[in-house]
N, CA, C and O atoms as CSV, one atom per row, in Angstrom:
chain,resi,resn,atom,element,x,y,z
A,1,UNK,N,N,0.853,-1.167,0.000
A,1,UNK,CA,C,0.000,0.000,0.000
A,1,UNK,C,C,0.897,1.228,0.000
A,1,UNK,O,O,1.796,1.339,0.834
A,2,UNK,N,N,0.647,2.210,-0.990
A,2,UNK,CA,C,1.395,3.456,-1.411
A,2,UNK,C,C,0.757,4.493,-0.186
A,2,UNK,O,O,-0.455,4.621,-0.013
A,3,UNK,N,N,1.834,5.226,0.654
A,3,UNK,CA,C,1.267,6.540,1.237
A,3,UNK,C,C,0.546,7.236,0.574
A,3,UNK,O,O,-0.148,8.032,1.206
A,4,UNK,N,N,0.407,7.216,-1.107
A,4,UNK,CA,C,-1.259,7.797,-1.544
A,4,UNK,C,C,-2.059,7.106,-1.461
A,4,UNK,O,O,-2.974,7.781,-1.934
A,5,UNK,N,N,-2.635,5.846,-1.106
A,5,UNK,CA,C,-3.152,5.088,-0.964
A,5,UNK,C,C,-3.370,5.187,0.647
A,5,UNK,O,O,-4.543,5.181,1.022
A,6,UNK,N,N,-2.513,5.263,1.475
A,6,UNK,CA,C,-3.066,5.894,2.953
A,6,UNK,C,C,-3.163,6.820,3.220
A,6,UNK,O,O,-3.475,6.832,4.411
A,7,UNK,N,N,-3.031,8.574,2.514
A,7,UNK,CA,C,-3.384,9.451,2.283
A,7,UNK,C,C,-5.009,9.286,1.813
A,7,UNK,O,O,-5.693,10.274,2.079
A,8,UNK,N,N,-5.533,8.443,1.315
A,8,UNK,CA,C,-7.170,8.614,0.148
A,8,UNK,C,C,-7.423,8.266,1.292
A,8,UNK,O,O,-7.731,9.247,1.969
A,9,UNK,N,N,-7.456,6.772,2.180
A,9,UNK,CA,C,-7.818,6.457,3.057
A,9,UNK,C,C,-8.488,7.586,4.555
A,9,UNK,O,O,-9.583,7.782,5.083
A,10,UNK,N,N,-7.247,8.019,4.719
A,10,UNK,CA,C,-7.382,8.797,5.336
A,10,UNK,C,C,-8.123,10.342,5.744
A,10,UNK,O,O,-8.464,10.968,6.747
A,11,UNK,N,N,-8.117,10.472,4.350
A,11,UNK,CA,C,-8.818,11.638,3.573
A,11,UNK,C,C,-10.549,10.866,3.649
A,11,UNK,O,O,-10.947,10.847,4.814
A,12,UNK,N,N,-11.073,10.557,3.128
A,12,UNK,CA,C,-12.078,10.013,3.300
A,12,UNK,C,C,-12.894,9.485,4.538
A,12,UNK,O,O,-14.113,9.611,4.656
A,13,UNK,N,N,-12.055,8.874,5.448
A,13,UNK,CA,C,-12.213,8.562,7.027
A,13,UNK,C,C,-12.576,9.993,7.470
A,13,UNK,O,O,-13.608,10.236,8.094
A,14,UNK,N,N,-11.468,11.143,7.034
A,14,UNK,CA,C,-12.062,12.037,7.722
A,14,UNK,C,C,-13.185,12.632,7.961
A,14,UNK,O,O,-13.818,12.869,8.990
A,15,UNK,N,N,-13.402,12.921,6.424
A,15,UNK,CA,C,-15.000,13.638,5.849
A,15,UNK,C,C,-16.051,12.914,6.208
A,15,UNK,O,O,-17.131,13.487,6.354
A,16,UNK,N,N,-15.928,11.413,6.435
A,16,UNK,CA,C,-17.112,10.535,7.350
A,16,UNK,C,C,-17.169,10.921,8.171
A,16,UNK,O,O,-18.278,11.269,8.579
A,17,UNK,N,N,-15.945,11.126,9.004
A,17,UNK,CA,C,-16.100,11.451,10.807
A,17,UNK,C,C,-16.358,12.715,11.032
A,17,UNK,O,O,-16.768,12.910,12.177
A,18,UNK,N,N,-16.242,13.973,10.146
A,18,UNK,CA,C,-16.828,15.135,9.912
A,18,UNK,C,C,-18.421,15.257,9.554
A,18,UNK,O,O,-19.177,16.147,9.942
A,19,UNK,N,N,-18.672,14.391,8.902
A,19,UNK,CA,C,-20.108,13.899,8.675
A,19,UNK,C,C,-21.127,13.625,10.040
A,19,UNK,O,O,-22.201,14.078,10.435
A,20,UNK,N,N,-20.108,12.583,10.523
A,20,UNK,CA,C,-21.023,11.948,11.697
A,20,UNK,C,C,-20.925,12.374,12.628
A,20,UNK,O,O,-21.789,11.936,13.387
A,21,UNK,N,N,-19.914,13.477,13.334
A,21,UNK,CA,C,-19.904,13.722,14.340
A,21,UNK,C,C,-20.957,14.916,14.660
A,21,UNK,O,O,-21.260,15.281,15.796
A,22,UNK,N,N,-21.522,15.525,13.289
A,22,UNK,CA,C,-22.925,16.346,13.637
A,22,UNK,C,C,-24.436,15.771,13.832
A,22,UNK,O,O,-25.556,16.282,13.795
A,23,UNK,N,N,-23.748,14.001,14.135
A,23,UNK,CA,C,-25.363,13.831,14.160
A,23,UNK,C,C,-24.976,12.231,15.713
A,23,UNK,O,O,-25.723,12.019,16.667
A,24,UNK,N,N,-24.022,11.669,15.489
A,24,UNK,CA,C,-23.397,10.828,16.574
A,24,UNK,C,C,-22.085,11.390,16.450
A,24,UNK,O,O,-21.545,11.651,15.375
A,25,UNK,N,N,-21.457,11.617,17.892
A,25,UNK,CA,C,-20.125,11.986,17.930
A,25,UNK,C,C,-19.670,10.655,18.079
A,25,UNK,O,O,-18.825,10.235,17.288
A,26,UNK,N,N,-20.175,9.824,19.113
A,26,UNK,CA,C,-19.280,8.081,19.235
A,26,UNK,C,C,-19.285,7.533,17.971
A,26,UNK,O,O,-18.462,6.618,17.963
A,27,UNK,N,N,-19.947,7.685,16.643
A,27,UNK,CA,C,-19.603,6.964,15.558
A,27,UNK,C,C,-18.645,7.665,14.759
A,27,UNK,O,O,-17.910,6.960,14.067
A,28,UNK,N,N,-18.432,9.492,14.689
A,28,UNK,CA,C,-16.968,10.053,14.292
A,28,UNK,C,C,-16.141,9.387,15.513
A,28,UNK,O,O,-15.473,10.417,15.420
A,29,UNK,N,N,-15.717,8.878,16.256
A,29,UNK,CA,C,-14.469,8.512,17.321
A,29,UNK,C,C,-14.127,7.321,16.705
A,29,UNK,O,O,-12.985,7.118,16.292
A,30,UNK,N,N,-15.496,6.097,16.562
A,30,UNK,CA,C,-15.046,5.372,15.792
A,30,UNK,C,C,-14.449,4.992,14.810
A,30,UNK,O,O,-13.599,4.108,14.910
A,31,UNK,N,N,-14.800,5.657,13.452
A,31,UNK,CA,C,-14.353,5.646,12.781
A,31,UNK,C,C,-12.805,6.361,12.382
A,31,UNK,O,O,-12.118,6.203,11.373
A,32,UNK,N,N,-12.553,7.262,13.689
A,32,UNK,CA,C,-10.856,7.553,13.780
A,32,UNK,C,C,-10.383,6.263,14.533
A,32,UNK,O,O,-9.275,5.728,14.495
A,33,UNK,N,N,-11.065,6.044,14.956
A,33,UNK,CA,C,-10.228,4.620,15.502
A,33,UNK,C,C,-9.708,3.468,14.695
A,33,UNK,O,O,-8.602,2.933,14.615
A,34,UNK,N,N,-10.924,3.252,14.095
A,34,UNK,CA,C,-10.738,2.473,12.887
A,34,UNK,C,C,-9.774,2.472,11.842
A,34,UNK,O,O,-9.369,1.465,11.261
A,35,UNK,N,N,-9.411,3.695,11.620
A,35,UNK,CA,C,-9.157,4.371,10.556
A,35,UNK,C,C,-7.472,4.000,10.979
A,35,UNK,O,O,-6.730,3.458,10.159
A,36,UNK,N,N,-6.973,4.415,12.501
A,36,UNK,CA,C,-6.487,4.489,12.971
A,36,UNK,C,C,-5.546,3.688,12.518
A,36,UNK,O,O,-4.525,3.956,11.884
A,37,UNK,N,N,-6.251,1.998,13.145
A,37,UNK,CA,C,-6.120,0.893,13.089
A,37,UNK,C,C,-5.652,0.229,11.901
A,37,UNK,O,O,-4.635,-0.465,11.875
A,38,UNK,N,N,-6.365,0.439,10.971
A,38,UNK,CA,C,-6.177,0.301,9.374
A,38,UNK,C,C,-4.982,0.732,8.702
A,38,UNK,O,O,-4.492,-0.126,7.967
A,39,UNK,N,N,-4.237,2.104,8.773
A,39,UNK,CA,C,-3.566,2.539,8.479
A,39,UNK,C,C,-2.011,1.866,9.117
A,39,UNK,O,O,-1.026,1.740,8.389
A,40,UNK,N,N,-2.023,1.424,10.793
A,40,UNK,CA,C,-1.028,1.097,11.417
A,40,UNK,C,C,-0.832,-0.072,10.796
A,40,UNK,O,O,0.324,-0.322,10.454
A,41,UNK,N,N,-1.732,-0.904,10.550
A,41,UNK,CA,C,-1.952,-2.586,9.817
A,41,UNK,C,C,-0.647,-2.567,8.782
A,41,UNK,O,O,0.476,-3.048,8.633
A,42,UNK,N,N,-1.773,-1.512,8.075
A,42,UNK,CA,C,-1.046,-1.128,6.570
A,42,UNK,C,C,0.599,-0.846,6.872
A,42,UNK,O,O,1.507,-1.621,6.570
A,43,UNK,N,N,0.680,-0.116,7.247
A,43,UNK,CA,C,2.456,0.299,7.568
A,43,UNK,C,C,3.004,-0.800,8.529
A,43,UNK,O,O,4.215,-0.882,8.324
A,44,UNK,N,N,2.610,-1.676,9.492
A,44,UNK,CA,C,3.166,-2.583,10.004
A,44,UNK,C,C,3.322,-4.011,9.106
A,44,UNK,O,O,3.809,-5.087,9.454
A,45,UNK,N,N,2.828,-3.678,8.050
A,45,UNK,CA,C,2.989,-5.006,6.914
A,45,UNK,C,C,3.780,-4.839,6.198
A,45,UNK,O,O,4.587,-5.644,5.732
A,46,UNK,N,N,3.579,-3.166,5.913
A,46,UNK,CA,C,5.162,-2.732,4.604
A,46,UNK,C,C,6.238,-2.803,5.815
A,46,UNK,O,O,7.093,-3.610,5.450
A,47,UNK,N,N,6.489,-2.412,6.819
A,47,UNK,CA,C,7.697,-2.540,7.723
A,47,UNK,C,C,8.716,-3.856,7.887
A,47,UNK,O,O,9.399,-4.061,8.890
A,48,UNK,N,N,8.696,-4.326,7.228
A,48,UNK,CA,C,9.331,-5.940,8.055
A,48,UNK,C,C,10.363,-6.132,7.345
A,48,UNK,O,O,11.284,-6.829,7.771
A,49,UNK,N,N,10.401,-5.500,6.033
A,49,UNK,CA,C,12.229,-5.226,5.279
A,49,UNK,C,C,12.293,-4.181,6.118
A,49,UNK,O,O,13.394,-4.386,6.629
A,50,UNK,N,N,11.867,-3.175,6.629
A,50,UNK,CA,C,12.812,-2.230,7.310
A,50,UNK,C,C,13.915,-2.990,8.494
A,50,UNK,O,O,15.121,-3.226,8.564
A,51,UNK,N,N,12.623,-3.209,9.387
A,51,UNK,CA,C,13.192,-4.430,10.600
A,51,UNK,C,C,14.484,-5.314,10.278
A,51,UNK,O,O,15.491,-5.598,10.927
A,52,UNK,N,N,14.067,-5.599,9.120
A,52,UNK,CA,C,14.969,-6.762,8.174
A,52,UNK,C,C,16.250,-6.406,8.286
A,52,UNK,O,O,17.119,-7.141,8.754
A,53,UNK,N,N,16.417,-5.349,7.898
A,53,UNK,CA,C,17.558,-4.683,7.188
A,53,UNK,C,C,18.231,-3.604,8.763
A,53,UNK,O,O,19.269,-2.942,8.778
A,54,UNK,N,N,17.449,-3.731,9.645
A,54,UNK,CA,C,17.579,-2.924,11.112
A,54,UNK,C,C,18.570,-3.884,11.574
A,54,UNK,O,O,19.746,-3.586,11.783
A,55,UNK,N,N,18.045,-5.096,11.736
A,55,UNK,CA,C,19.062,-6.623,12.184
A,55,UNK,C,C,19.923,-7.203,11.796
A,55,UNK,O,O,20.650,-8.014,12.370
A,56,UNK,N,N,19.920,-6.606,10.136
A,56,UNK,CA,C,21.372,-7.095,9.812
A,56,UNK,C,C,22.435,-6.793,9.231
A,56,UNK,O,O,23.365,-7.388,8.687
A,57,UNK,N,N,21.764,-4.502,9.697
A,57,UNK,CA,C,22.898,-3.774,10.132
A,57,UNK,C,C,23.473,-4.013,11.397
A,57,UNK,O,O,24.658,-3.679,11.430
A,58,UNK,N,N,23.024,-4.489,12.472
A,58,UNK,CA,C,23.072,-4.280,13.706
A,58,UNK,C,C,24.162,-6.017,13.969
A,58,UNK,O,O,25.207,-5.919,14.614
A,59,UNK,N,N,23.778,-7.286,13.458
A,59,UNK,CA,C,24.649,-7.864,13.266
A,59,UNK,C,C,25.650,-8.127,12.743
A,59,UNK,O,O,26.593,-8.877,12.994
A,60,UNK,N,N,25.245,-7.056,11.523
A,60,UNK,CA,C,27.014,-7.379,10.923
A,60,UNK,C,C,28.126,-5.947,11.928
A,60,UNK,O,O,29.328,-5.977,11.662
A,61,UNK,N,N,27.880,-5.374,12.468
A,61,UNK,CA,C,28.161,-4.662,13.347
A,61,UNK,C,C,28.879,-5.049,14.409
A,61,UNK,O,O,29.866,-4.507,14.906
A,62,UNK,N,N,28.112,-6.379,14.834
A,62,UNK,CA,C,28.727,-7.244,16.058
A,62,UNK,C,C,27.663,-6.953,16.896
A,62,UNK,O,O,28.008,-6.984,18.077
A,63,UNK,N,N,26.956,-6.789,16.789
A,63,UNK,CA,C,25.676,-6.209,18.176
A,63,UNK,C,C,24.621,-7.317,18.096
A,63,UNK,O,O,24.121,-7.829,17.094
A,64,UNK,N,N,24.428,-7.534,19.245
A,64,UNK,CA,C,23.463,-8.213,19.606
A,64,UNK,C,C,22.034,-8.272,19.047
A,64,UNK,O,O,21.353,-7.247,19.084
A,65,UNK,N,N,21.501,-9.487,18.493
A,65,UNK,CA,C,20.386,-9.452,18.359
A,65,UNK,C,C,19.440,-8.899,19.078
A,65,UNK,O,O,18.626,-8.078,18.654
A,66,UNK,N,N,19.511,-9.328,20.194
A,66,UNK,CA,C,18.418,-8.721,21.603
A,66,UNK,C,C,18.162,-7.167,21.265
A,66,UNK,O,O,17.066,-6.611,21.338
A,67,UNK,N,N,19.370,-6.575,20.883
A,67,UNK,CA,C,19.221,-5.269,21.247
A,67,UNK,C,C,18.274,-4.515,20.084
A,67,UNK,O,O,17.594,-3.498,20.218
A,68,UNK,N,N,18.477,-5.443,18.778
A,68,UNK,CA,C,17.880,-4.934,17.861
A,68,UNK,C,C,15.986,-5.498,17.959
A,68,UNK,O,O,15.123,-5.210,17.130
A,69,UNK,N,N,15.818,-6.247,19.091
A,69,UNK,CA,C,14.478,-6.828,19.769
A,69,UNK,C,C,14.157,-5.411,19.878
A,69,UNK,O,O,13.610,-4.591,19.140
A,70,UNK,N,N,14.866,-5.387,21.460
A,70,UNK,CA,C,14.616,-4.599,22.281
A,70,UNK,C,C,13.670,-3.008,21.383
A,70,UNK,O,O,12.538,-2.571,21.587
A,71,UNK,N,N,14.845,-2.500,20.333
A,71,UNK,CA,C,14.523,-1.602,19.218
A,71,UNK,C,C,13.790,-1.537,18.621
A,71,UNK,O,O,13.448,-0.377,18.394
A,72,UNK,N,N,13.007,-2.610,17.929
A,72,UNK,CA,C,11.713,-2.711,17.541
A,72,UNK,C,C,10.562,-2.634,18.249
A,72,UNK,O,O,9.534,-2.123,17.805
A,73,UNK,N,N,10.753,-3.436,20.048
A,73,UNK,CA,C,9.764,-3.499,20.446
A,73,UNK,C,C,9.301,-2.228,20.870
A,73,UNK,O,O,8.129,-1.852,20.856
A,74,UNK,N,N,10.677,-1.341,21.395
A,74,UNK,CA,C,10.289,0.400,21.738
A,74,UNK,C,C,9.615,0.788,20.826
A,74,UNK,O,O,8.460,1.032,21.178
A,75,UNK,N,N,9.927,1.043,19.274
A,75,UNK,CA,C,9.289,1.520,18.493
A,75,UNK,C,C,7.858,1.275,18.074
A,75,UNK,O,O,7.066,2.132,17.682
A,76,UNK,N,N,7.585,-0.378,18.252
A,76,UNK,CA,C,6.381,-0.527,18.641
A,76,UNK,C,C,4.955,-0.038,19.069
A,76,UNK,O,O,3.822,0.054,18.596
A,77,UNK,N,N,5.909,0.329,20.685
A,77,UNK,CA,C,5.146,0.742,21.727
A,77,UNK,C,C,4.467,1.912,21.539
A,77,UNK,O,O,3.334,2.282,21.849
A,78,UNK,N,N,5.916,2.714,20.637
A,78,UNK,CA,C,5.886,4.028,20.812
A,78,UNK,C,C,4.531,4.428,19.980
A,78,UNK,O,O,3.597,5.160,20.305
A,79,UNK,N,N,4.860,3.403,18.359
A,79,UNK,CA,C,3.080,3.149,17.479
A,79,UNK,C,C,2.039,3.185,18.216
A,79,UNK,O,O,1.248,4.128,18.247
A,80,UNK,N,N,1.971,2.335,18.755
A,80,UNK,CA,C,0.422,1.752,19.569
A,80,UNK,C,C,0.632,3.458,20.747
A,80,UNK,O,O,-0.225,4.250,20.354
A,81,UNK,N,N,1.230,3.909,21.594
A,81,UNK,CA,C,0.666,5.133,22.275
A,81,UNK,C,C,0.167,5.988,21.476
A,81,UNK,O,O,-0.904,6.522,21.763
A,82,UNK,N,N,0.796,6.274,20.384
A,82,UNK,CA,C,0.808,7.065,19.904
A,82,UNK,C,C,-0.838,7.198,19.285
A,82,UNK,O,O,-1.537,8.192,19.479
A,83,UNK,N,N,-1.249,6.058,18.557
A,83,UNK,CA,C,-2.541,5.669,17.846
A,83,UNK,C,C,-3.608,6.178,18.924
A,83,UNK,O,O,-4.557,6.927,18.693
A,84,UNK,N,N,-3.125,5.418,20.576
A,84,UNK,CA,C,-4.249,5.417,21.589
A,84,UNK,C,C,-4.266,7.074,22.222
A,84,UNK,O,O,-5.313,7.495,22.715
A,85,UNK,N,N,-3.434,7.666,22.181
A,85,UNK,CA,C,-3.379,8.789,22.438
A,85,UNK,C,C,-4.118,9.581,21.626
A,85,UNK,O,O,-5.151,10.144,21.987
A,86,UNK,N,N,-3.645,9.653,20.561
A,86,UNK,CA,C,-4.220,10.348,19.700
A,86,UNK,C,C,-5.905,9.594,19.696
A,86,UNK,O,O,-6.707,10.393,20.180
A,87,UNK,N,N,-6.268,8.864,19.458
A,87,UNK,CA,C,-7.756,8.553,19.680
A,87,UNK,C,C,-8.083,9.013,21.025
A,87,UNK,O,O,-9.170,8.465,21.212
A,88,UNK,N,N,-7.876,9.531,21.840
A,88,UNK,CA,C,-8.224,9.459,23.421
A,88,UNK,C,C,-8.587,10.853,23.199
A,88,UNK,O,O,-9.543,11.324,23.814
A,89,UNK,N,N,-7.930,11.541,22.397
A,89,UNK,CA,C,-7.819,13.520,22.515
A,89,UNK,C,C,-8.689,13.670,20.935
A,89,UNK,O,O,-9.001,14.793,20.536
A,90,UNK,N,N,-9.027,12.414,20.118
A,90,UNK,CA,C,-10.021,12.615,19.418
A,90,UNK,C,C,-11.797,12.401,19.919
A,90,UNK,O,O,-12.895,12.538,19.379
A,91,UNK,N,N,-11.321,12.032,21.123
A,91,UNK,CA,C,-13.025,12.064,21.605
A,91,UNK,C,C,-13.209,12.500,22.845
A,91,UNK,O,O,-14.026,12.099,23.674
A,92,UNK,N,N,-11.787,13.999,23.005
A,92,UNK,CA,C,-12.321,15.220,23.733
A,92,UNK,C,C,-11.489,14.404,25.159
A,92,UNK,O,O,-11.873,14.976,26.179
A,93,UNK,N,N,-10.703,13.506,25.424
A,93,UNK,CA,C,-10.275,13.073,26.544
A,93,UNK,C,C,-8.582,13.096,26.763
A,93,UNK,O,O,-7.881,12.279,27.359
A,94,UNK,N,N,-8.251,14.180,26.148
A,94,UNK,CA,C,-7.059,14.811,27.041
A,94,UNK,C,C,-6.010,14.716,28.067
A,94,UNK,O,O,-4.831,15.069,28.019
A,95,UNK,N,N,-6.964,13.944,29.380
A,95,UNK,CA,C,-6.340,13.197,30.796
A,95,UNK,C,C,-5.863,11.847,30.257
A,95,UNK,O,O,-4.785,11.298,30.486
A,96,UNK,N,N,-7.019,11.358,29.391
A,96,UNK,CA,C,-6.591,10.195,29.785
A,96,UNK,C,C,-5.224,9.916,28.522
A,96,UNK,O,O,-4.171,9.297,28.673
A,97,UNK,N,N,-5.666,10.519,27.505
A,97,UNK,CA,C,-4.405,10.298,26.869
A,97,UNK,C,C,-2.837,11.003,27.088
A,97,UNK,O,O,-1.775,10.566,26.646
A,98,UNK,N,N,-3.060,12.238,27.920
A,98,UNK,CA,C,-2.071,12.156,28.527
A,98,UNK,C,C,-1.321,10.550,29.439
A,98,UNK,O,O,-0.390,9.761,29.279
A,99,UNK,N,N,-2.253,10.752,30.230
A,99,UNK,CA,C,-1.682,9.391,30.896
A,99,UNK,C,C,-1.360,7.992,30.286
A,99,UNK,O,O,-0.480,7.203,30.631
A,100,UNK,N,N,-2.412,7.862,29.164
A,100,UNK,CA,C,-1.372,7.002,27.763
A,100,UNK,C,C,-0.041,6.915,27.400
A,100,UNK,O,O,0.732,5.961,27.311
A,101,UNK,N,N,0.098,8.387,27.164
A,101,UNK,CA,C,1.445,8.327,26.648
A,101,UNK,C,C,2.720,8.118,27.934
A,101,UNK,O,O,3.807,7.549,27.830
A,102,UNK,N,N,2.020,8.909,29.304
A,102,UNK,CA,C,2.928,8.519,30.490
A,102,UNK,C,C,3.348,6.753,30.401
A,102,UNK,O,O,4.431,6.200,30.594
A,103,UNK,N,N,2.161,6.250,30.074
A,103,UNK,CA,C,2.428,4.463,30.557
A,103,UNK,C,C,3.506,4.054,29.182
A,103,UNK,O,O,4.448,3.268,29.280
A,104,UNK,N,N,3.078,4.850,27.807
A,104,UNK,CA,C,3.980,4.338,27.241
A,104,UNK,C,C,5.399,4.487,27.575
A,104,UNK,O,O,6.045,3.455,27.759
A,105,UNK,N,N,5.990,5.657,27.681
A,105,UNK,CA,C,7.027,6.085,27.979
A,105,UNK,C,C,7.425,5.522,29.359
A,105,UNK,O,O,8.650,5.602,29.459
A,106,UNK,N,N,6.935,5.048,30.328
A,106,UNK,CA,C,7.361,4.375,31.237
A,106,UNK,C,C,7.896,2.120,30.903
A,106,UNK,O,O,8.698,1.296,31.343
A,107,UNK,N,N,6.541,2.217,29.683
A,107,UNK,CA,C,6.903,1.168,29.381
A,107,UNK,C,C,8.165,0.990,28.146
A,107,UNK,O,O,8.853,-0.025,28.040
A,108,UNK,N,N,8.275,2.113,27.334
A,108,UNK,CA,C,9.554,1.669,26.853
A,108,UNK,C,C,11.077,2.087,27.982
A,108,UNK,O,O,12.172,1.673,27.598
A,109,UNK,N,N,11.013,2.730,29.040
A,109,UNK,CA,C,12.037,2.817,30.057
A,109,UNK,C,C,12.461,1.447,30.933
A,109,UNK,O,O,13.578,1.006,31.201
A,110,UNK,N,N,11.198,0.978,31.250
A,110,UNK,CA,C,11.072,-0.536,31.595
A,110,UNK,C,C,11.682,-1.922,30.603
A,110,UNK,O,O,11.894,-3.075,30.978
A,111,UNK,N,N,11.843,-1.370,29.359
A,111,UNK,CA,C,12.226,-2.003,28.359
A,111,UNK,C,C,13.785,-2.199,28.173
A,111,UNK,O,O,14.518,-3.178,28.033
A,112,UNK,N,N,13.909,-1.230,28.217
A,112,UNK,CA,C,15.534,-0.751,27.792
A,112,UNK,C,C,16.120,-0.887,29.277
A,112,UNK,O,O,17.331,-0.707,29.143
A,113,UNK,N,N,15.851,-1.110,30.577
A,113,UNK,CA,C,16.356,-1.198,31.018
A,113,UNK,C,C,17.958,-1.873,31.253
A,113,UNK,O,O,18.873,-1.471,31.972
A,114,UNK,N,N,17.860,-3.315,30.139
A,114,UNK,CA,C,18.958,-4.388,29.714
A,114,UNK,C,C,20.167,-3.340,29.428
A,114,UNK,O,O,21.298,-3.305,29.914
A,115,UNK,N,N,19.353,-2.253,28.190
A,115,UNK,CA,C,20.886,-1.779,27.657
A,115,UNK,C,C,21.313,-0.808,28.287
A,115,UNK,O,O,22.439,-0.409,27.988
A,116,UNK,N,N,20.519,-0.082,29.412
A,116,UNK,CA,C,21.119,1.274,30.596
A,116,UNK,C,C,22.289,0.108,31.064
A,116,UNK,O,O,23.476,0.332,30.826
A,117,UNK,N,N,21.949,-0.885,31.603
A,117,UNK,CA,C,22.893,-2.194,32.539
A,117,UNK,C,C,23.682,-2.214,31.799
A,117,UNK,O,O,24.671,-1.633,32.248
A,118,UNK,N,N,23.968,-2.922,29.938
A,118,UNK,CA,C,25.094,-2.962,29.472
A,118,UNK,C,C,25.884,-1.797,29.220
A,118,UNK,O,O,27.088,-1.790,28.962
A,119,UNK,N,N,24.947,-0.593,29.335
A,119,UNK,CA,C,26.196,0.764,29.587
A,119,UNK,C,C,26.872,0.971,30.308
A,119,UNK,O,O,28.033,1.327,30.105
A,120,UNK,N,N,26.250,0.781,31.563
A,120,UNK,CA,C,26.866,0.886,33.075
A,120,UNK,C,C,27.574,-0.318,33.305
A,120,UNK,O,O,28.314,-0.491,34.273
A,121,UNK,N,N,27.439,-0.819,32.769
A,121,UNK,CA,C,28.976,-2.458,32.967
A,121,UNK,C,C,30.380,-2.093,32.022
A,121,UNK,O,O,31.572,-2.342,32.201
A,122,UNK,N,N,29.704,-1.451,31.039
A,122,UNK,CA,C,30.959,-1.015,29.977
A,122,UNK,C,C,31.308,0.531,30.661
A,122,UNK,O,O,32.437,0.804,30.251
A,123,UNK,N,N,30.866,1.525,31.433
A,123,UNK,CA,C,31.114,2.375,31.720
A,123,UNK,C,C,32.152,1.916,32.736
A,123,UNK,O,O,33.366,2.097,32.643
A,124,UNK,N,N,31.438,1.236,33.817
A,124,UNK,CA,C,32.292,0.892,35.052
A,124,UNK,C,C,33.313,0.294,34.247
A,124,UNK,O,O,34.400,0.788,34.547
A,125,UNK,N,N,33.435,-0.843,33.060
A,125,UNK,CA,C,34.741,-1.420,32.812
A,125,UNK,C,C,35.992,-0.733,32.389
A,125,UNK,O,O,37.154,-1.134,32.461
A,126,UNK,N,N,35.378,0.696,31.804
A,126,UNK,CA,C,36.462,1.768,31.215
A,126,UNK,C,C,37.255,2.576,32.363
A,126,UNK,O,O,38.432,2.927,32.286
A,127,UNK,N,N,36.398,2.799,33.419
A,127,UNK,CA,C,36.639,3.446,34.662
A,127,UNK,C,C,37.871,3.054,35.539
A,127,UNK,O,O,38.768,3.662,36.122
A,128,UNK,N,N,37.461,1.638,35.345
A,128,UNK,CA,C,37.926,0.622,36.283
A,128,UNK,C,C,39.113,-0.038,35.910
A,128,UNK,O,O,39.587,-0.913,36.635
């Protein structure tokens, strides 16, 4: 799927949810949700030569597979807050998607924790 092809998409989702939100606002939310959803699909299907090619810069490098895990899964995360956030402040809820994005960002800190440790082992080893 061509970014003009998720551009039309998108374009069209809108003018529905512009449509509907003067007569049901929960069916414009939906359909950003949806829309949302659809689009991430779409780009998480073209992504997987990126990934591809993420892992085996990162191995021919000498670096650990894990780390290039670890890298995807942040980026991941960072997708999915990002989607739920943004839907949260599309149906006027602000708090809570603030606090979305807090859990994300706490959950990719929780993540990476492995490679703060392999810094601080290679830090202390230079020190030391």
């Amino acid at each position: 799927m061509s970014m003009l092809n998720i551009a039309g998409i998108a374009v069209v989702a809108a003018a529905i949810a512009v449509l509907l939100r003067q007569y049901k606002q929960e069916y414009a939310m939906l359909v950003g949700l949806a829309t949302g959803i659809v689009v991430f699909l779409f780009v998480l299907a073209k992504a997987q030569p990126a990934f591809d090619e993420i892992s085996s810069l990162l191995s021919g490098a000498g670096i650990s597979s894990e780390y290039a895990q670890i890298l995807i899964k942040a980026l991941g995360i960072c997708f999915v807050t990002q989607l739920a956030s943004d839907s949260c402040r599309d149906a006027g809820e602000a708090a809570i998607a603030s606090k979305v994005e807090l859990a994300g960002k706490f959950t990719v800190l929780l993540l990476a924790l492995p490679l703060f440790e392999q810094i601080a082992k290679l830090a202390i080893g230079l020190i030391g």
